[in-house]
DOLUM-443755 format. One record per residue (C-alpha): residue number from 1; chain; x, y, z. Coordinates in steps of 0.02 Angstrom, whole numbers, plus 50000, padded with zeros to 5 digits. Each point is the difference from the previous one (the first is absolute). Layout:
! DOLUM-443755
+-----+----+-------+-------+-------+
!   i ! ch !     X !     Y !     Z !
+-----+----+-------+-------+-------+
! NUM !  A !     X !     Y !     Z !
...
+-----+----+-------+-------+-------+
This chain:
! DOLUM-443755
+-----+----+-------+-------+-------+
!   i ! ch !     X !     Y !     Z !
+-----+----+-------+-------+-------+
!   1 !  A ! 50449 ! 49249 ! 50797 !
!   2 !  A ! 49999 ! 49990 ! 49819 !
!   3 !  A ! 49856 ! 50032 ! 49918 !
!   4 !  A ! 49916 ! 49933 ! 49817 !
!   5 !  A ! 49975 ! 50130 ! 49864 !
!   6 !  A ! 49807 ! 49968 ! 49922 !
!   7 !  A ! 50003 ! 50088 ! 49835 !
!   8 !  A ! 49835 ! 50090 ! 49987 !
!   9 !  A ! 49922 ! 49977 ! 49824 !
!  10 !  A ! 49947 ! 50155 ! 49904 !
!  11 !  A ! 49827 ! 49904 ! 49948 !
!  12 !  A ! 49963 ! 49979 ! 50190 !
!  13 !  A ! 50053 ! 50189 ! 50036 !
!  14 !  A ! 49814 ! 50047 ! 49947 !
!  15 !  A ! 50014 ! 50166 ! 50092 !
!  16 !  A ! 49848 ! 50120 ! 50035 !
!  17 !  A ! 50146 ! 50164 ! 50078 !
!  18 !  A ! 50150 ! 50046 ! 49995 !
!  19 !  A ! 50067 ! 50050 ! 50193 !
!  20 !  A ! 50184 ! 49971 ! 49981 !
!  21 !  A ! 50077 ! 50113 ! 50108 !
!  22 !  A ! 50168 ! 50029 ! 50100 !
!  23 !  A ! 50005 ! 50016 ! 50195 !
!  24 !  A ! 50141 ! 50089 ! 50028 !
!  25 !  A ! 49987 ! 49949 ! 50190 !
!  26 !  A ! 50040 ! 50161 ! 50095 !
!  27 !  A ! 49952 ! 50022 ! 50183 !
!  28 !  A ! 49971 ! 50129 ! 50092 !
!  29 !  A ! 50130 ! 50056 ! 50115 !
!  30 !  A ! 49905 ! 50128 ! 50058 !
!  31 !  A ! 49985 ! 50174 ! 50032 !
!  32 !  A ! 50159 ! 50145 ! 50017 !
!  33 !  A ! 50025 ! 50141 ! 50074 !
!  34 !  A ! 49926 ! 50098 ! 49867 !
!  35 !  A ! 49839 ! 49898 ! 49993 !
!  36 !  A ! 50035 ! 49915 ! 49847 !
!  37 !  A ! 49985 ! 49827 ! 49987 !
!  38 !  A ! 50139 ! 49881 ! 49969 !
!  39 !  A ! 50003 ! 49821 ! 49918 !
!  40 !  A ! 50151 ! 49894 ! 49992 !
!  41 !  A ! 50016 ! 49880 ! 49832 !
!  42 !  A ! 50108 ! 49849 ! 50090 !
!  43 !  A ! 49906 ! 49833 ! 49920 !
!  44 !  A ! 50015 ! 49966 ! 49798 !
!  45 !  A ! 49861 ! 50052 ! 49903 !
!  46 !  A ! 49889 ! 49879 ! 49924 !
!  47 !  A ! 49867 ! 49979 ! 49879 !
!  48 !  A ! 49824 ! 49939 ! 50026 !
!  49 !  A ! 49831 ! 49963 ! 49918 !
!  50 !  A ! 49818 ! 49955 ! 50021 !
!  51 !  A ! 49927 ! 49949 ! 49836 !
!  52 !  A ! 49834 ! 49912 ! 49990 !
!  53 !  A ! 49967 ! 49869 ! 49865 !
!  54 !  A ! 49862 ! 49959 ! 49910 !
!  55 !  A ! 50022 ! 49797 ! 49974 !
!  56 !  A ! 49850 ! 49928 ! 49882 !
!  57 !  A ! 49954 ! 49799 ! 50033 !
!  58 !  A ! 50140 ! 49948 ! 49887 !
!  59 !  A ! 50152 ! 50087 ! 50103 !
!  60 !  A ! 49929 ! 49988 ! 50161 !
!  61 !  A ! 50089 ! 49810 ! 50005 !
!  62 !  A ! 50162 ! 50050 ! 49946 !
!  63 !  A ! 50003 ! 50143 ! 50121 !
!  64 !  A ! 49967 ! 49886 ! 50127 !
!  65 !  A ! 50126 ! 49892 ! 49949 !
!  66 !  A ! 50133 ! 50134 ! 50012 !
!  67 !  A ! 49932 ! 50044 ! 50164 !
!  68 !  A ! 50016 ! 49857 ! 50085 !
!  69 !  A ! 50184 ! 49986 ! 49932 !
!  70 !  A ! 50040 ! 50157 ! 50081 !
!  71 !  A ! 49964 ! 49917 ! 50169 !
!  72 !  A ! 49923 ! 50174 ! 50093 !
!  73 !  A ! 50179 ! 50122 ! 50017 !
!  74 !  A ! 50099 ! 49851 ! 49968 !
!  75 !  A ! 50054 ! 50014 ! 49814 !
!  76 !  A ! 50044 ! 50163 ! 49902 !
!  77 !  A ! 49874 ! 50053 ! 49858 !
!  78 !  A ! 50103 ! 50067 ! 49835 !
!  79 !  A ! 49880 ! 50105 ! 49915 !
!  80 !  A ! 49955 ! 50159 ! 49904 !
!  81 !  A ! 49957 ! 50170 ! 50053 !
!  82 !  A ! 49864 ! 50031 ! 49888 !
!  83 !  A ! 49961 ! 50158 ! 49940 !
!  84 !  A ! 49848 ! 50058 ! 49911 !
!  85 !  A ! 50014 ! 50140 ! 49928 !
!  86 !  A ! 50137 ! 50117 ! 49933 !
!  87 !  A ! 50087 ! 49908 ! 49900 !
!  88 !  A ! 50024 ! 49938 ! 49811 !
!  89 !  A ! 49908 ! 49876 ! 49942 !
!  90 !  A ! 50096 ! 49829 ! 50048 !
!  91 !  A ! 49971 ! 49830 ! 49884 !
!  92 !  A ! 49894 ! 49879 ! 50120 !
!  93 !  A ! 50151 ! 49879 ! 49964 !
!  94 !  A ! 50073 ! 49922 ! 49875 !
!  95 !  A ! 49870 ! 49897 ! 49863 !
!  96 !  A ! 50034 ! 49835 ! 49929 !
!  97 !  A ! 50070 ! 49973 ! 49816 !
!  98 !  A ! 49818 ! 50013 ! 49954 !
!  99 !  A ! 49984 ! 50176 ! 50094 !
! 100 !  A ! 49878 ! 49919 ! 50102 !
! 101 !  A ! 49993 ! 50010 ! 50193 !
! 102 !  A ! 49957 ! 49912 ! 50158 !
! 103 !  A ! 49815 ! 49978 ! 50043 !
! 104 !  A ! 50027 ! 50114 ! 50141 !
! 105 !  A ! 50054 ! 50133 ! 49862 !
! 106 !  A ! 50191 ! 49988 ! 50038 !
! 107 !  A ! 50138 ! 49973 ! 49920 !
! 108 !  A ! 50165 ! 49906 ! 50059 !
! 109 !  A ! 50064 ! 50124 ! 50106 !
! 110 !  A ! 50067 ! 50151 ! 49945 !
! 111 !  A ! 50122 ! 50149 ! 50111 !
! 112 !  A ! 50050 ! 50159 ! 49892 !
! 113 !  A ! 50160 ! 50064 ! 50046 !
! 114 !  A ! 50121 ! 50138 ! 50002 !
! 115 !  A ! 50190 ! 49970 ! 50002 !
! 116 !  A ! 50114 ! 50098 ! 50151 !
! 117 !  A ! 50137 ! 50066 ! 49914 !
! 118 !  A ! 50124 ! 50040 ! 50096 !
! 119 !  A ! 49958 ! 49908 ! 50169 !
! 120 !  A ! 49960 ! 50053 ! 50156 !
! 121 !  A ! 50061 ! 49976 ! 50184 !
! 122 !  A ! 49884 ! 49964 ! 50143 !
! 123 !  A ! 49933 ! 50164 ! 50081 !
! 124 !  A ! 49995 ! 50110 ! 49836 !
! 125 !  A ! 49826 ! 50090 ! 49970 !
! 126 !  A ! 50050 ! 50014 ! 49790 !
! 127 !  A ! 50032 ! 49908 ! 49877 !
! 128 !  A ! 50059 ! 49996 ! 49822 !
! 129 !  A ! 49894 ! 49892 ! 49873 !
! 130 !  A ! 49966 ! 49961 ! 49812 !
! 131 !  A ! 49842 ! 49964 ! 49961 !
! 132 !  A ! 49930 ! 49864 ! 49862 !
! 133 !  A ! 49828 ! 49987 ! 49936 !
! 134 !  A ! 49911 ! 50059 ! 50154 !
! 135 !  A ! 50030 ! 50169 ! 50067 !
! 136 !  A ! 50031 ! 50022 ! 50200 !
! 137 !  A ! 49865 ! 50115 ! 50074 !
! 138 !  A ! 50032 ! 50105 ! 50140 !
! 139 !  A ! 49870 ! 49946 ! 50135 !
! 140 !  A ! 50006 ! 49825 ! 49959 !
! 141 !  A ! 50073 ! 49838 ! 50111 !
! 142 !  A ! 50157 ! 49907 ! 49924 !
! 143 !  A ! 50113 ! 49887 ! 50078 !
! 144 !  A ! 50149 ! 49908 ! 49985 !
! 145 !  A ! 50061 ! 49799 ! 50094 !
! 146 !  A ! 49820 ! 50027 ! 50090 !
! 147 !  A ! 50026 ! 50180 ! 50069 !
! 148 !  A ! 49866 ! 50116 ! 49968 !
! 149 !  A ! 50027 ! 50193 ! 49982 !
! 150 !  A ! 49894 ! 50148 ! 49905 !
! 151 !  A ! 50066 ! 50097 ! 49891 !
! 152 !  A ! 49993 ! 50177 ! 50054 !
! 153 !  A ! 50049 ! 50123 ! 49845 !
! 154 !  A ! 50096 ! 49962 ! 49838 !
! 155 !  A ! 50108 ! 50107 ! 49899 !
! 156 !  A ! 50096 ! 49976 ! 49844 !
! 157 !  A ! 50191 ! 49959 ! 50005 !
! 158 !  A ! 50125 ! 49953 ! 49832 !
! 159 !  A ! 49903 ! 49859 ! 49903 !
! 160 !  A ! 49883 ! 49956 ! 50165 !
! 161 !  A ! 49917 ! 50063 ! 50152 !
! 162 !  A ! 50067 ! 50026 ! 50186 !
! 163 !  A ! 49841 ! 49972 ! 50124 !
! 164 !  A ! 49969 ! 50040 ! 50178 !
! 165 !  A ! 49965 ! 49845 ! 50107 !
! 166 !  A ! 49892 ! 49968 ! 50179 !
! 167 !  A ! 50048 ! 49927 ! 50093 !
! 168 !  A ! 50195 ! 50002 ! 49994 !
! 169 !  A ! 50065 ! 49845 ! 49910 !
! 170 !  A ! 50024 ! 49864 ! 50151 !
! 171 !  A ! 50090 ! 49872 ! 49862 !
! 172 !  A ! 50128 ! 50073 ! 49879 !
! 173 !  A ! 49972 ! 49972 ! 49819 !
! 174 !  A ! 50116 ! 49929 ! 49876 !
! 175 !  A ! 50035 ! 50089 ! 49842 !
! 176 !  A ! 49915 ! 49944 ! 49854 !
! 177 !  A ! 49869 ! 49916 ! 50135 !
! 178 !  A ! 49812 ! 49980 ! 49941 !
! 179 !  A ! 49885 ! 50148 ! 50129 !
! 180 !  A ! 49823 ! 49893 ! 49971 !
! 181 !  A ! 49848 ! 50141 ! 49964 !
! 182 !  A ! 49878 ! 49880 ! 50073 !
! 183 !  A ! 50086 ! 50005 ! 50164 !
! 184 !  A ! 50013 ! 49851 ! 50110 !
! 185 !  A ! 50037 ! 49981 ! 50199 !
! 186 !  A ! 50002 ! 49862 ! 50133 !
! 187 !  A ! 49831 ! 50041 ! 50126 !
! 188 !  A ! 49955 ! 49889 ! 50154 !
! 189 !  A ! 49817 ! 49986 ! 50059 !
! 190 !  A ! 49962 ! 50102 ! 50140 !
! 191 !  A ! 49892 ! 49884 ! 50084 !
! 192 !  A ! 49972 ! 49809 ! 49987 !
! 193 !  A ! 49840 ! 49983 ! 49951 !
! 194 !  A ! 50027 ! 50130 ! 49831 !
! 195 !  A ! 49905 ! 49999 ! 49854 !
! 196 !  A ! 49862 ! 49880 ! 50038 !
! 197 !  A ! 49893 ! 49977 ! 49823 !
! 198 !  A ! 49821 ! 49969 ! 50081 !
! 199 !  A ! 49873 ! 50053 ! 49869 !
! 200 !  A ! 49807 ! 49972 ! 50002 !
! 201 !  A ! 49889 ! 49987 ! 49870 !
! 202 !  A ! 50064 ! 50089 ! 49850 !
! 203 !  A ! 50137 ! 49893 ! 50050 !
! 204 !  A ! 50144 ! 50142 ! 49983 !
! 205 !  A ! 50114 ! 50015 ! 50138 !
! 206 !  A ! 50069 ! 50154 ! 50027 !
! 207 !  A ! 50157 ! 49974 ! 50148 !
! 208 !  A ! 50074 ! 50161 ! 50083 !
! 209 !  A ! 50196 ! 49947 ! 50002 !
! 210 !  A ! 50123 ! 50108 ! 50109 !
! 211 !  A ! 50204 ! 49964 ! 49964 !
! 212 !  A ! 50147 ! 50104 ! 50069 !
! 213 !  A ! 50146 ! 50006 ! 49922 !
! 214 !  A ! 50122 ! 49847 ! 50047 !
! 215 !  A ! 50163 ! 50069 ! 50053 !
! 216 !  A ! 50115 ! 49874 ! 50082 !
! 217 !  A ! 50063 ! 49942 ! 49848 !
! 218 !  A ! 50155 ! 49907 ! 49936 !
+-----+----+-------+-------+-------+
């Protein structure tokens, strides 16, 4: 079945945590001879998240809206794993010719980047990168075509950096290819009824979402 890709809109993606985690999927295959225990890692690992929003009167609609697009599990959500803390201090976006931004206080949309240097084959855990105006920080998520990973150390190599990457690249990446610091992945509801904005009074919703990553890709 092929499934529509809802982009997610960073003014929407009012988030109150940060839960992004990986489940690396092991089971247990039980216990040896030596009463250890044993797990066996035979499924892909995947990504998941459980961020709650906080949606005042005048994004309740357009979350909604989006919502209902997504038809329950039907559609694919693209979307941002948001982080909170940690990191430099990312522009909200990009201001108009007046510097001026959206009433939401947003700007048009704006990724920082680092550049992959040399390319990198599916399966590698390291990479080699230049960075531009924003440094990488080891901790943080990045991603590149929509394929989240966290950068797990960084060290310096010739006129860049070579980092250490979870989980393994599962795409290879071009050289010279944009690795987006505000990383990006495809997520499908977990359950149909998702994300439901009912409010009361004060009229703030505040929807407990649940995604997994989306893995039967083209």
């Amino acid at each position: 079945m092929s499934r529509p890709v809802i982009d997610f809109p960073d003014s929407l993606q009012r988030v109150l945590n940060c839960d992004w985690d990986i489940d690396w999927r092991g089971q247990s295959a039980g216990t040896g001879n030596d009463g250890q225990s044993q797990i066996v890692y035979n499924r892909f690992p995947r990504w998941y998240g459980s961020p709650t929003l906080s949606l005042p009167p005048a994004l309740v609609n357009a979350w909604r809206a989006l919502r209902a697009q997504a038809r329950g599990r039907a559609a694919v959500y693209r979307l941002t794993l948001k982080d909170l803390d940690g990191l430099p201090p990312y522009p909200v976006g990009l201001p108009f010719s007046t510097e001026e931004l959206f009433s939401t206080d947003q700007g048009f949309r704006f990724s920082p980047w680092v550049t992959c240097s040399d390319g990198a084959a599916a399966g590698v855990s390291e990479i080699v990168i230049e960075e531009n105006d924003f440094p990488i920080v080891v901790g943080q998520f990045a991603s590149h075509a929509d394929w989240p990973f966290v950068v797990t150390w960084k060290r310096s190599e010739g006129a860049g950096w070579r980092i250490g990457v979870e989980m393994p690249l599962r795409r290879a990446i071009p050289a010279g290819a944009r690795i987006d610091l505000r990383a990006q992945g495809l997520f499908l509801a977990t359950d149909d009824t998702m994300g439901n904005p009912s409010y009361g009074l004060i009229k703030v919703a505040t929807p407990q979402l649940s995604f997994v990553e989306w893995l039967n890709r083209p």
